[in-house]
C-alpha positions in Angstrom: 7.0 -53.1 -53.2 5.3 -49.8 -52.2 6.5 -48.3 -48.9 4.7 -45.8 -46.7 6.0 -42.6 -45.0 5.1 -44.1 -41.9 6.8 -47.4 -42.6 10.5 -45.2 -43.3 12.0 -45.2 -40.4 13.6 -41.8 -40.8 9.9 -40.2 -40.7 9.1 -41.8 -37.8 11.8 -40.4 -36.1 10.7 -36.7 -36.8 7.5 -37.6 -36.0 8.7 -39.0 -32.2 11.1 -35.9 -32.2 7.8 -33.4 -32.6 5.8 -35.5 -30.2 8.5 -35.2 -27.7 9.1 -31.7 -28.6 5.8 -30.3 -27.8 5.3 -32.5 -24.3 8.6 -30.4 -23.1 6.5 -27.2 -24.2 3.3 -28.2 -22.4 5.9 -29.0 -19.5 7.9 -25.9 -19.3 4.6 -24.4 -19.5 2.9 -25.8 -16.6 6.0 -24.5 -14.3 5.6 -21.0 -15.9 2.2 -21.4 -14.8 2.5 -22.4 -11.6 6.0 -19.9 -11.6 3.6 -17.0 -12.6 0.9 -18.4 -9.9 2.6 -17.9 -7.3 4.2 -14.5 -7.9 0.9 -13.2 -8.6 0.0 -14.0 -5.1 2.8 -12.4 -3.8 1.0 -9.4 -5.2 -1.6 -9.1 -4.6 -0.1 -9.8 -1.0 1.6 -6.6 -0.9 -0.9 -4.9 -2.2 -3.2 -5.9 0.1 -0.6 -4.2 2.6 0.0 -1.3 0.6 -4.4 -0.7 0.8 -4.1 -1.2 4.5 -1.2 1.2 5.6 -3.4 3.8 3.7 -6.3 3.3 5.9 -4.1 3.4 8.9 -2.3 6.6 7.7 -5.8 8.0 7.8 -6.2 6.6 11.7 -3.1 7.6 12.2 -3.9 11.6 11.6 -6.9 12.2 12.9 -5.1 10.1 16.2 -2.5 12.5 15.7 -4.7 15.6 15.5 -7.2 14.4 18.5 -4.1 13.8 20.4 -2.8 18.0 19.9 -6.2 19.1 20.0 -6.1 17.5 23.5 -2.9 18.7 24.7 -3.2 22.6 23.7 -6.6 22.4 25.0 -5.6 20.8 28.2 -1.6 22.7 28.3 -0.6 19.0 28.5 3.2 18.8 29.0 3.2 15.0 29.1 1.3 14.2 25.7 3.3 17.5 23.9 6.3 16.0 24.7 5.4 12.6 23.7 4.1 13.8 19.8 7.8 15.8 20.1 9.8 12.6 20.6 7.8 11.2 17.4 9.0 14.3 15.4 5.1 15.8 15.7 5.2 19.9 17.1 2.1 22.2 16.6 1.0 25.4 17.9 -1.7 26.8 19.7 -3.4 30.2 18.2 -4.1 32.5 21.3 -7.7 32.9 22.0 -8.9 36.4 21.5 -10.8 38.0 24.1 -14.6 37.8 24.5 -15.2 41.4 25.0 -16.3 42.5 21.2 -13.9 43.5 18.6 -14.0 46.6 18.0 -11.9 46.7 14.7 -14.9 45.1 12.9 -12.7 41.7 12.1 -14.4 38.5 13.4 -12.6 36.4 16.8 -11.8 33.3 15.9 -11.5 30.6 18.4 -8.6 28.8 20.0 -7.7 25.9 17.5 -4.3 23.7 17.0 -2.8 23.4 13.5 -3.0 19.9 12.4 0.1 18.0 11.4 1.4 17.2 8.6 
């Protein structure tokens, strides 16, 4: 009488104990899929933030600068002292008078120092 492998019972139990073996892999991999899925987004979430803030920085300075600009220009107590409470200061160069320069160096106009 000629047995099999697949008629010994001890084969078929390694074969059932691979079977089982790899669906637990192709389970634990789904959840590090959708584990991996999901933190991904996360990331691309902050990112997304990260790309943002840097175009509002931008909007921010020139806001910044227009709002100076405005104040030395005007001798606007009320906006100076509003960039001050933020931590902002600047200064005004003194205009130079229109008569010409007689020193031969060229008058430059009365502009505010951006921040920074």
């Amino acid at each position: 009488m000629s047995t099999t492998l697949l008629e010994k019972s001890w084969f078929r139990w390694v074969l059932s104990g691979i079977a089982v073996l790899g669906l637990a892999f192709v389970v634990v991999n789904i959840f590090l899929f959708l584990g991996n899925r999901t933190i991904q987004g996360e990331v691309n979430d902050r990112q997304q933030f990260i790309n943002q803030s840097l175009q509002l920085d931008r909007l921010n300075r020139e806001l910044i600068a227009a709002l100076a600009n405005l104040a030395a220009r005007n001798n606007d107590d009320q906006i100076r002292n509003l960039l001050a409470s933020h931590g902002i200061t600047f200064t005004v160069n003194q205009p130079t008078s229109t008569a010409p320069a007689t020193s031969g160096a060229p008058a430059s106009a009365g502009r505010t120092k951006a921040p920074r």
